[in-house]
MDAnalysis code that builds the backbone (N, CA, C; Angstrom):
import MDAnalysis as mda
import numpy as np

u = mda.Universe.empty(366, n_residues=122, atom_resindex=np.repeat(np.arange(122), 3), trajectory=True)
u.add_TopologyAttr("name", ["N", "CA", "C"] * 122)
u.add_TopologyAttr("resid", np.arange(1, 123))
u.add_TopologyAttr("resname", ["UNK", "UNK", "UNK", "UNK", "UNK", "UNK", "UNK", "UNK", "UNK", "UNK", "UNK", "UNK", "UNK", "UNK", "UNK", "UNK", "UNK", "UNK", "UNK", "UNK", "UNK", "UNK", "UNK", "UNK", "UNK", "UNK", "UNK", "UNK", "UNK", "UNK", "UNK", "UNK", "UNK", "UNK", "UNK", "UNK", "UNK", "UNK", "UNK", "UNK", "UNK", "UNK", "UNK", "UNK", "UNK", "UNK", "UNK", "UNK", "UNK", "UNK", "UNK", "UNK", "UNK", "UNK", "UNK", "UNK", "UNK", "UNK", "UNK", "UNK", "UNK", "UNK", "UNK", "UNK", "UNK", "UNK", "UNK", "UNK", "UNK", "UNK", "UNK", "UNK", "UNK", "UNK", "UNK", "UNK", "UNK", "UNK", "UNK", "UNK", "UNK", "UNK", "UNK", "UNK", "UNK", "UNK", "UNK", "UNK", "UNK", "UNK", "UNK", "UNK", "UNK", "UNK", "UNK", "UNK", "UNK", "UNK", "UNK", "UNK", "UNK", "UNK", "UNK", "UNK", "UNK", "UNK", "UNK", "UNK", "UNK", "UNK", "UNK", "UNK", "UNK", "UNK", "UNK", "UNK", "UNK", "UNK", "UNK", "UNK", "UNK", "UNK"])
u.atoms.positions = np.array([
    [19.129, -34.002, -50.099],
    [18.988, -33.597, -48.712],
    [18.757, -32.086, -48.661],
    [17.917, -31.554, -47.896],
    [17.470, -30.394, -47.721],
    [18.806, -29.256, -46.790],
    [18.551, -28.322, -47.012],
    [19.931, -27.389, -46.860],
    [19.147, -26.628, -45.347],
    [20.032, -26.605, -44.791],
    [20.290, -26.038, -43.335],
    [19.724, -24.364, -43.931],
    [18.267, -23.723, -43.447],
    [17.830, -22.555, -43.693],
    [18.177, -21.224, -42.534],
    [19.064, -20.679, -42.830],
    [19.110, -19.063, -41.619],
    [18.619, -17.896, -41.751],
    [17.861, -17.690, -41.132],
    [16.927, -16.493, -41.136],
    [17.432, -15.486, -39.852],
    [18.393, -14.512, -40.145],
    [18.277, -13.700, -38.873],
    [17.435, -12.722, -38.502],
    [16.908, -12.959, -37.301],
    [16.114, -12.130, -36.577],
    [16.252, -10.727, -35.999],
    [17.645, -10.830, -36.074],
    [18.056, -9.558, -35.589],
    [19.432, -9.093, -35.832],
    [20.011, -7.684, -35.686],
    [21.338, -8.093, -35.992],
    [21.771, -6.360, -35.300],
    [22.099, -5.796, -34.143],
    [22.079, -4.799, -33.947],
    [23.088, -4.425, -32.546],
    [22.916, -3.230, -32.755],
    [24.443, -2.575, -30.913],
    [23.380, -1.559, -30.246],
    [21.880, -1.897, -30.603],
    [20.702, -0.978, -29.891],
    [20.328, -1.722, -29.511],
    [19.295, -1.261, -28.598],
    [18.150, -1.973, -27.611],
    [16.993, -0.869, -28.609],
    [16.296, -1.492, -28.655],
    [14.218, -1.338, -29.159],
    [14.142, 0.036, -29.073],
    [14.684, 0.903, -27.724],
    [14.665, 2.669, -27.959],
    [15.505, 3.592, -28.263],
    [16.978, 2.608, -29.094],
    [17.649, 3.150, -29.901],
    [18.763, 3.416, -28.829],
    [19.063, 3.241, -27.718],
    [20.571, 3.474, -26.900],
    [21.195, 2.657, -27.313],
    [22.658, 2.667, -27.176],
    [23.701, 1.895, -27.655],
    [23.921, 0.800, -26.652],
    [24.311, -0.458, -26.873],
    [24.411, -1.496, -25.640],
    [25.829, -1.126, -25.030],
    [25.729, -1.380, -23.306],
    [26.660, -1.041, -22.780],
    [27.678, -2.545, -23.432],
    [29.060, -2.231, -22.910],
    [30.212, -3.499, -23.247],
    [29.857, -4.770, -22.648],
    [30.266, -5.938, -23.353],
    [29.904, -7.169, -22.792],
    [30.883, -7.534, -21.884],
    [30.510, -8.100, -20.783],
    [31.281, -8.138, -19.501],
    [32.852, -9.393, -20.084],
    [34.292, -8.584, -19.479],
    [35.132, -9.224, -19.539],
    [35.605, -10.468, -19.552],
    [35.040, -10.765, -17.785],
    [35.405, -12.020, -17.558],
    [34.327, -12.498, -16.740],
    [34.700, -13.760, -16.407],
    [33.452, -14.396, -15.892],
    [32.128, -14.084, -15.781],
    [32.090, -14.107, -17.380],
    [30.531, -13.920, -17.604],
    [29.455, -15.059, -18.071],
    [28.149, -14.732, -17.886],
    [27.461, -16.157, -17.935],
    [26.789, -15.717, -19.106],
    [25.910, -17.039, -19.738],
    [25.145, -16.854, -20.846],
    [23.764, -17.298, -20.075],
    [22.494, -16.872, -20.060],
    [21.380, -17.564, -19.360],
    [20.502, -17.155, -20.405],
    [19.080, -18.660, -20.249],
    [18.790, -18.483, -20.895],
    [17.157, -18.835, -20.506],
    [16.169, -18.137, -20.278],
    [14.868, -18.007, -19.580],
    [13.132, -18.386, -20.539],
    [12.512, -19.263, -20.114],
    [11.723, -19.239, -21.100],
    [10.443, -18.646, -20.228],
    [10.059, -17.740, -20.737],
    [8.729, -16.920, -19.647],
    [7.437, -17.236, -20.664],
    [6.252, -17.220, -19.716],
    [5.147, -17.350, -20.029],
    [4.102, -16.460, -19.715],
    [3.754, -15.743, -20.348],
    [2.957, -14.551, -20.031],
    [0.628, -15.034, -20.466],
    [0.454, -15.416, -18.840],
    [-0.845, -15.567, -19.014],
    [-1.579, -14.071, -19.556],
    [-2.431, -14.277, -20.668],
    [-3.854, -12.895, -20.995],
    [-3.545, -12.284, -19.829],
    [-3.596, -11.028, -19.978],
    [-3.675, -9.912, -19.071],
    [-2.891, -10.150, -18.268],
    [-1.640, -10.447, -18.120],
    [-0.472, -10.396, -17.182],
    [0.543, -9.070, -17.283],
    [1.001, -7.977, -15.993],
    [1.408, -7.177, -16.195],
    [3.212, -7.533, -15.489],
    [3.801, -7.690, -15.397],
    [5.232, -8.088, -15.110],
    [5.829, -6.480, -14.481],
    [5.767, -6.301, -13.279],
    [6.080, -4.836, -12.729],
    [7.224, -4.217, -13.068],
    [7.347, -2.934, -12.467],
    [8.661, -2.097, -13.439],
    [9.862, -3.103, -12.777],
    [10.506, -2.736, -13.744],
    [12.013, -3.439, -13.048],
    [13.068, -2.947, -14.661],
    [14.335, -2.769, -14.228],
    [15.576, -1.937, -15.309],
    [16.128, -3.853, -14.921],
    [16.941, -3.454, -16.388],
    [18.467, -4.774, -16.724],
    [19.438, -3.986, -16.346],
    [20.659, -4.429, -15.239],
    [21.535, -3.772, -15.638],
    [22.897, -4.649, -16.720],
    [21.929, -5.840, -17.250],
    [22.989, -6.536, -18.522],
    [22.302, -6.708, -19.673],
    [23.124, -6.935, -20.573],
    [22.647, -7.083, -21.820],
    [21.310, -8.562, -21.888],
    [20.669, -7.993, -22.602],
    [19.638, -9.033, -22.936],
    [18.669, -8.685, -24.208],
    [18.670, -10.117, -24.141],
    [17.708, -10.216, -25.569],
    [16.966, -11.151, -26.449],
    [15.824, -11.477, -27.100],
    [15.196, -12.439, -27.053],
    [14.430, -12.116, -28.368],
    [12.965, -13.345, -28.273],
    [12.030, -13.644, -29.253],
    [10.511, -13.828, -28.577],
    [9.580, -14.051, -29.789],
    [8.365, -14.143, -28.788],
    [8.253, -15.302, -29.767],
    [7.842, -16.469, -29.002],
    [7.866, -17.641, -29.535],
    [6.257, -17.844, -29.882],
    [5.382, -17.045, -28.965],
    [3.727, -16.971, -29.431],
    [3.252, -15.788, -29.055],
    [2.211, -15.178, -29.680],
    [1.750, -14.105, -29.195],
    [2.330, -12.952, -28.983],
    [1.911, -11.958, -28.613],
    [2.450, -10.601, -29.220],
    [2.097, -9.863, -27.720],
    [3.463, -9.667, -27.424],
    [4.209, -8.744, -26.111],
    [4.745, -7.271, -26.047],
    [3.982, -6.232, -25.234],
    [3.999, -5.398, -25.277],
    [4.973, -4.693, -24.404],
    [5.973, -3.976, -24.517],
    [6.732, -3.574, -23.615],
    [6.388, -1.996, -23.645],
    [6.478, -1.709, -22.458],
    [6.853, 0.340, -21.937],
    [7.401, 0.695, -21.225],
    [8.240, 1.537, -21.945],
    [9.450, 2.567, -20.581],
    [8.475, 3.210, -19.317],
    [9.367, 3.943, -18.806],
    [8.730, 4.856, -17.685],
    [8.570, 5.962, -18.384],
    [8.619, 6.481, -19.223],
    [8.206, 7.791, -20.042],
    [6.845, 7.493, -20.852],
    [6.654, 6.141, -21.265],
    [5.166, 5.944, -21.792],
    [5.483, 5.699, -23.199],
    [7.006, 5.039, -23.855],
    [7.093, 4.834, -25.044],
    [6.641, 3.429, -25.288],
    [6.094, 2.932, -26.067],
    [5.843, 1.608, -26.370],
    [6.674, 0.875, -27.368],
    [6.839, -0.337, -27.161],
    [6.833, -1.377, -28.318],
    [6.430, -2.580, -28.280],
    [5.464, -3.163, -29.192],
    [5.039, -4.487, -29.538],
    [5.736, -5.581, -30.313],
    [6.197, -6.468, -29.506],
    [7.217, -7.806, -30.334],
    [6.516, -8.626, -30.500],
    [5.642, -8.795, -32.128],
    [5.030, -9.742, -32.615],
    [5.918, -11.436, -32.482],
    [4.694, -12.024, -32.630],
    [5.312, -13.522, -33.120],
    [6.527, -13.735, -34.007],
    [7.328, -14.587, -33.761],
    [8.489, -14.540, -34.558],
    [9.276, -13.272, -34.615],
    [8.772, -12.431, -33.766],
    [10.036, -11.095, -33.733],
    [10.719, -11.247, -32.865],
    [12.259, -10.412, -32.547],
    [13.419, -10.587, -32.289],
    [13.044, -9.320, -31.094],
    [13.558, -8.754, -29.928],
    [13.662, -7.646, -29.462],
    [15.284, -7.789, -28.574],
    [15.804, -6.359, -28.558],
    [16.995, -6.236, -27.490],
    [16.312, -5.664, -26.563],
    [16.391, -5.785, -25.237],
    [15.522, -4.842, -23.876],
    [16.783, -3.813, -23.956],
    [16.117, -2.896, -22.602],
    [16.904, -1.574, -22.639],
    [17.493, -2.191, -21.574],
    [19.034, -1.436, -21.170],
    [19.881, -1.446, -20.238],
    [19.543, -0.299, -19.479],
    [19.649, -0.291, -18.369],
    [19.127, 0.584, -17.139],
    [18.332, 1.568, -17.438],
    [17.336, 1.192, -17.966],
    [16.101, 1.856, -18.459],
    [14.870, 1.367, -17.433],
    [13.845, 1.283, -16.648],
    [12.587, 0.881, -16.033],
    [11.892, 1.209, -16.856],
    [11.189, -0.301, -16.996],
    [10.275, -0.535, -18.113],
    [9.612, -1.766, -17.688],
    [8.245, -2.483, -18.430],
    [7.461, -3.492, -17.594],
    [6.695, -3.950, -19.053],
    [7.009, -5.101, -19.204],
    [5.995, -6.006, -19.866],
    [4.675, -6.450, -19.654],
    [3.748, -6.669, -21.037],
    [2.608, -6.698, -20.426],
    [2.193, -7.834, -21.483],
    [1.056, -8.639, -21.698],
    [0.194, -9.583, -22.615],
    [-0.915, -9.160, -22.360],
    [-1.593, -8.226, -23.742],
    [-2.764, -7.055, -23.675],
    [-3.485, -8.334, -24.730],
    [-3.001, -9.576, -25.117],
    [-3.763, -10.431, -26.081],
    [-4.167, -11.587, -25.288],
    [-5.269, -12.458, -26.174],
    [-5.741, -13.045, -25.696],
    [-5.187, -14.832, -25.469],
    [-3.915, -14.992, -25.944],
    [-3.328, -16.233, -25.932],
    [-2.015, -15.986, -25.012],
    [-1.555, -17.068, -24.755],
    [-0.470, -17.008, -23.710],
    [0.617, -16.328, -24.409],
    [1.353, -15.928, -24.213],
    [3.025, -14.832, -24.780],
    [3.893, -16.036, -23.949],
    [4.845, -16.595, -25.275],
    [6.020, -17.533, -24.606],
    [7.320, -16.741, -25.811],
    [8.160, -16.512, -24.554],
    [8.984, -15.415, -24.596],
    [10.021, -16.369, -24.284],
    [11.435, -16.123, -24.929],
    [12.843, -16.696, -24.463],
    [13.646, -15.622, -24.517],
    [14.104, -15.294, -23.781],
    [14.839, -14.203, -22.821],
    [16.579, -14.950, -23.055],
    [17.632, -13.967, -23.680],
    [18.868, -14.214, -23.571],
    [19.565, -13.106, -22.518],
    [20.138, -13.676, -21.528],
    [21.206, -12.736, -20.525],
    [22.686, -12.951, -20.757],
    [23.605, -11.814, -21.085],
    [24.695, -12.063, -20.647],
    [25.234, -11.346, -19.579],
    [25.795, -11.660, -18.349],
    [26.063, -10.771, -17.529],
    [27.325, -11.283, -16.384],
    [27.932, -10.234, -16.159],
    [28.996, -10.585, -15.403],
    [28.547, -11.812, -14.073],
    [29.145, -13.135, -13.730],
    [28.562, -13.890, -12.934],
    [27.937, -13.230, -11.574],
    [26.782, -13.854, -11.278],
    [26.487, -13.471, -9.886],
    [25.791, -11.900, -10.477],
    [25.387, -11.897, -11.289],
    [24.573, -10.382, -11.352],
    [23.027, -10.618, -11.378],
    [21.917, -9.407, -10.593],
    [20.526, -10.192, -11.089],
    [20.925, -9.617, -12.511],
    [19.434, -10.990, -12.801],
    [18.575, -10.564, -14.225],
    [18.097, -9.266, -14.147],
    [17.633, -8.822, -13.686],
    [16.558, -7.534, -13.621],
    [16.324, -7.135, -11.959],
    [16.497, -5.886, -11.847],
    [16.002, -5.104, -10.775],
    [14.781, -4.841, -10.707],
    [14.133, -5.225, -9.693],
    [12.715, -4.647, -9.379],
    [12.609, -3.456, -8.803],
    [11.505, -2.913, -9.244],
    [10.746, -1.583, -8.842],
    [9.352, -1.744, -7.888],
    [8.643, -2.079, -7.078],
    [7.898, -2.509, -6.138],
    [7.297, -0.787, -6.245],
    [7.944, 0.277, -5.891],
    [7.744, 1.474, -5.339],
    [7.051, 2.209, -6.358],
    [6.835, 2.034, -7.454],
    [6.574, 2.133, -8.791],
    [5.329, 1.692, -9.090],
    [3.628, 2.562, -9.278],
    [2.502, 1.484, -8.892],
    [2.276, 1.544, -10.736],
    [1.760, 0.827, -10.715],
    [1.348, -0.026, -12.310],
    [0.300, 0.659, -13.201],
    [-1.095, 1.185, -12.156],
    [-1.528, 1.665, -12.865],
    [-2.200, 2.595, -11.746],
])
């Protein structure tokens, strides 16, 4: 019988631009868990986490940028932590769909992500 294989993807107390993750919420906290789909040329507007999160790109290769203009690209099969109260906006600059699974932990009743509307894109 073939043996149960673990490959970790990640293993870290940073988010992607190197800040330290804030504490994981005490009590009544939730685990959620989001599967997003990013059509070619889809830009996902600014918006900050104010909880921990973190994920994979299950296809295709997803581009994230702060509001300062730093980048990072999370290939296929890569792991990323997002930033905590950082504004920043995802994008799919490739030509196949980006399927992304998104992990939240956050004190109950918190959003996922704050939007930025006021903030123009390009």
């Amino acid at each position: 019988m073939a043996e149960v294989k673990r490959t970790e993807l990640l293993h870290t107390s940073q988010s992607w631009d190197g800040a330290h993750l804030p504490a994981f919420p005490q009590e009544n906290a939730e685990i959620i868990t989001v599967r997003y789909e990013f059509p070619p040329g889809k830009k996902l507007g600014w918006h900050h986490h104010d909880v921990n999160n973190f994920g994979f790109v299950q296809q295709g290769e997803r581009t994230i940028i702060d509001i300062n203009g730093n980048v990072k690209v999370v290939h296929e099969g890569e792991a990323v932590v997002e930033m905590v109260g950082t504004i920043h906006h995802g994008e799919n600059n490739g030509a196949e769909t980006v399927i992304l699974y998104m992990f939240y932990v956050a004190p109950k009743g918190t959003p996922l992500s704050v939007q930025h509307p006021e903030i123009p894109m390009d």
